[in-house]
C-alpha positions in Angstrom: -4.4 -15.0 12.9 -1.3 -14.3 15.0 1.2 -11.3 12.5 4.6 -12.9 11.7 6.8 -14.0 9.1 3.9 -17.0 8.1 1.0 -14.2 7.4 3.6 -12.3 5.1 4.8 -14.8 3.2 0.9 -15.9 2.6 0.9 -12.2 1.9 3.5 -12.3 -1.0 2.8 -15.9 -2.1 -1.1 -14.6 -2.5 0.5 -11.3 -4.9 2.8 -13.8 -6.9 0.1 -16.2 -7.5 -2.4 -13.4 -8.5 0.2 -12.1 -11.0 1.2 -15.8 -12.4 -2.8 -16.2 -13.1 -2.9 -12.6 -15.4 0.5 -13.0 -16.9 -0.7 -16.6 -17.8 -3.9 -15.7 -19.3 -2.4 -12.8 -21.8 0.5 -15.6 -22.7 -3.2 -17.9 -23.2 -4.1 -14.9 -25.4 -0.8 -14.6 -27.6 -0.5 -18.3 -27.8 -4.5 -18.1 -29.2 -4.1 -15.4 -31.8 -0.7 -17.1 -33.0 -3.0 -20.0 -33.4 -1.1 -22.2 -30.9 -3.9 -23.6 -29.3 -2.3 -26.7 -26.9 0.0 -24.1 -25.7 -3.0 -21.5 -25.1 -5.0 -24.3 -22.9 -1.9 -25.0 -21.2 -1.8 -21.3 -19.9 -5.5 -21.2 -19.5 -5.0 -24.1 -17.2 -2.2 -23.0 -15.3 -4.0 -19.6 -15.1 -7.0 -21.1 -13.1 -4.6 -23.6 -10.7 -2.6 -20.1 -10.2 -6.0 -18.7 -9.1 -6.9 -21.3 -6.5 -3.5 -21.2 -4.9 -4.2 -17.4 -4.4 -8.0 -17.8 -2.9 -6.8 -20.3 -0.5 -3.4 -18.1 0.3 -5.6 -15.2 1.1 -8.2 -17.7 3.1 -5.3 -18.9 4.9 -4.1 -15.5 6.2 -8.1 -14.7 7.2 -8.4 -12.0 4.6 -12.1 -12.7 3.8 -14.3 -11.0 6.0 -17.6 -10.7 6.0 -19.5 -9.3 3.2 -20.1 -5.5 4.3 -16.5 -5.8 5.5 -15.2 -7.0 1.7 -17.3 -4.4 -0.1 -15.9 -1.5 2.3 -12.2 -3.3 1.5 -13.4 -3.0 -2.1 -14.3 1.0 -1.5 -11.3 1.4 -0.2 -8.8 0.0 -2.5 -10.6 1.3 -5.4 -10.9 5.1 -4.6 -6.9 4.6 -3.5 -6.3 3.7 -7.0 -8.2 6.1 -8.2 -7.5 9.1 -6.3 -3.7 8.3 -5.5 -2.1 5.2 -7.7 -3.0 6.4 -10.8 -2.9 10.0 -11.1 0.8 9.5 -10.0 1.7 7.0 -12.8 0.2 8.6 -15.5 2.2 12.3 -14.4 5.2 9.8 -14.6 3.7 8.2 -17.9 3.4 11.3 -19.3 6.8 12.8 -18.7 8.8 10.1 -20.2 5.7 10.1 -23.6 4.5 6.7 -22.9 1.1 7.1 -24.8 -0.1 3.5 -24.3 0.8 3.2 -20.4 -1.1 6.9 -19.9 -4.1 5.5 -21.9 -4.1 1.8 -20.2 -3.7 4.0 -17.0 -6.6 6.8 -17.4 -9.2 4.2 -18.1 -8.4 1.8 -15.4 -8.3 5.1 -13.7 -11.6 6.0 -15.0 -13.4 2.9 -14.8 -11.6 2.2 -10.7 -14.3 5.7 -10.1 -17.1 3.6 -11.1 -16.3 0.2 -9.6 -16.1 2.3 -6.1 -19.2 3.6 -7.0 -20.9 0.2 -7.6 -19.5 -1.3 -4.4 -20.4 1.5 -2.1 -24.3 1.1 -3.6 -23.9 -2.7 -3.2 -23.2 -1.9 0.3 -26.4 0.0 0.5 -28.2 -2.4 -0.7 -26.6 -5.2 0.6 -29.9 -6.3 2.4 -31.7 -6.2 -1.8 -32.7 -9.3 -2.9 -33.8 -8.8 -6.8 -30.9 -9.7 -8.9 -28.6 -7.3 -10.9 -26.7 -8.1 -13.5 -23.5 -6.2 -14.9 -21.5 -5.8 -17.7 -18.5 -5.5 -18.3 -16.2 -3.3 -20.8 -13.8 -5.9 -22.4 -11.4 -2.4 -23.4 -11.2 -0.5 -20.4 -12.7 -2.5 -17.5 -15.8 -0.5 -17.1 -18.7 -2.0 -15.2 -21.8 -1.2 -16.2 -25.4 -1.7 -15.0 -26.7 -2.2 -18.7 -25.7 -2.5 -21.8 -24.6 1.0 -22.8 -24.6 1.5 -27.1 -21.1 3.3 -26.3 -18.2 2.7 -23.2 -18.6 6.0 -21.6 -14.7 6.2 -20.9 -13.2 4.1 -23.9 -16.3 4.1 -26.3 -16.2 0.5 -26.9 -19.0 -0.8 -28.4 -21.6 -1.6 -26.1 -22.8 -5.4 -28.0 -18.8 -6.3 -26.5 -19.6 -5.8 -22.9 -19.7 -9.1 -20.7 -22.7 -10.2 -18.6 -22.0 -11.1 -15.0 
């Protein structure tokens, strides 16, 4: 795809679209625990059509490569996060006392390590064919090859995590 002002603006409609879908789905989540449950659909709803605008943005602007290519994308943007976002916002977290935003941060921090981790084996193995499964910390984001009894960064109980 030829660079221009078309491939940014798929760019930025792909990041406002992916930010609709999770803003959507934690208004789903207040609208739930308020017990406003048409309003909590609604959200849901307009959470998934956020999502398909952003996969076919991204499609457009021939971001999806093939799958060795993704996972190293994956590597990549994870150990950035990691080794660069996230120290820096929890320093600046941290200076101005924001407990919650340097514990939110440290343990996306935390689990970003591992997801790294997993894609760079997946990339080694890319050729495997016996199935894995994962799980998923519904705390802190932490993936999991098994069900732990504790989240190793958040200590979440392990019976919480999601299968995927």
């Amino acid at each position: 795809m030829e660079k221009g002002k078309t491939l940014n603006n798929l760019m930025e409609a792909f990041a406002g679209e992916s930010q609709a879908n999770r803003k959507y789905l934690a208004y789903s989540k207040k609208a739930e625990a308020g017990g406003n449950t048409n309003a909590a659909k609604l959200f849901k709803a307009a959470a998934y059509a956020e999502t398909l605008h952003a996969l076919k943005h991204f499609e457009v602007a021939d971001k999806v490569r093939s799958t060795p290519d993704n996972l190293k994308d994956a590597v990549d943007g994870e150990t950035f996060e990691f080794e660069s976002m996230y120290p820096g916002f929890i320093e600046i977290a941290k200076e101005e006392g924001n407990k919650a935003a340097v514990q939110t941060f440290t343990y996306a921090m935390e689990a970003e390590k591992v997801h790294a981790k997993l894609y760079k084996e997946a990339l080694e193995n890319i050729d495997e064919t016996e199935e894995v499964f994962y799980y998923v910390c519904p705390v802190c984001g932490n993936i999991e090859k098994s069900v732990p009894g504790k989240c190793s960064i958040c200590n979440a109980d392990g019976s919480k995590f999601i299968k995927y």
